[in-house]
N, C-alpha and C positions, 0 to 999 in steps of 0.2 A: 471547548468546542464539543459538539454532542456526532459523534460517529453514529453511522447508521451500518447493519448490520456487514455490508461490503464493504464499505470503506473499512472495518474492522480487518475484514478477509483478507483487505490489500495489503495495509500497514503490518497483520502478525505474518502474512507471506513474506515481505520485505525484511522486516528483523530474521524472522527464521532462515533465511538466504544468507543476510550478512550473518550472522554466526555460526552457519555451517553451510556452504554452499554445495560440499558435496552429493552428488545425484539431484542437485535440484538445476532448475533451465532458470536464465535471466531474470530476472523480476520486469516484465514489460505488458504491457496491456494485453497485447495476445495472446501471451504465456499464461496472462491470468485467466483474459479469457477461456484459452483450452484446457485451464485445469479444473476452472468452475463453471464450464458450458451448461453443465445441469442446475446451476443453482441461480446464477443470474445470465440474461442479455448483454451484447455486445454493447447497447448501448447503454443499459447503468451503469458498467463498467464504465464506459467512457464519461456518461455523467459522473459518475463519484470519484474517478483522475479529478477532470474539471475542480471538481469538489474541493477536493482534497489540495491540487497545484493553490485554487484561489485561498482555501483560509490557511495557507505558510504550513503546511504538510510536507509535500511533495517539490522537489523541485518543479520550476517552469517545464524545463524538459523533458520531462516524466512522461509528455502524452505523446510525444512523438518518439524516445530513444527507450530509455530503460527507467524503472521507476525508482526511483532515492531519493529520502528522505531528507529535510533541509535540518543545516547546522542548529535553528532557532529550535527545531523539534526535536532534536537528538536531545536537548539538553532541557526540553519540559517536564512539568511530572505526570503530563500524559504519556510523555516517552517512556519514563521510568514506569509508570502502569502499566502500559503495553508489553515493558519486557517482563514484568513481575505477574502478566496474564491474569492483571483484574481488571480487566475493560469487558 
């Protein structure tokens, strides 16, 4: 799958939480929203959830609770990119 620059922002937000969540808020659209209000719109955020729930990223409930990432992704070698921070 070819990530576009937000969805990158969502997915190394997501790792970065689960491997140290301290001082960091939920992984959830809003959250993401208010930490990147400068850099994108409410709504590519919400398109590139969409994005990301449709091609087995994200879970389904990502758009409405909090965002986490599906078992099928943890174990890609996108995943392993994403943590090794060459995407």
């Amino acid at each position: 799958m070819k990530y576009n620059q937000c969805q990158k922002d969502i997915i190394y937000y997501i790792i970065g939480y689960s491997e140290n969540p301290v001082g960091k808020l939920t992984p959830c659209a809003d959250v993401f929203g208010h930490i990147f209000q400068e850099k994108y719109t409410n709504l590519e955020i919400e398109e590139n959830v969409s994005a990301l729930v449709s091609g087995g990223v994200l879970k389904s409930y990502s758009f409405h609770l909090y965002l986490d990432l599906t078992e099928t992704f943890k174990t890609s070698h996108d995943y392993k990119l994403f943590r090794e921070k060459k995407f």
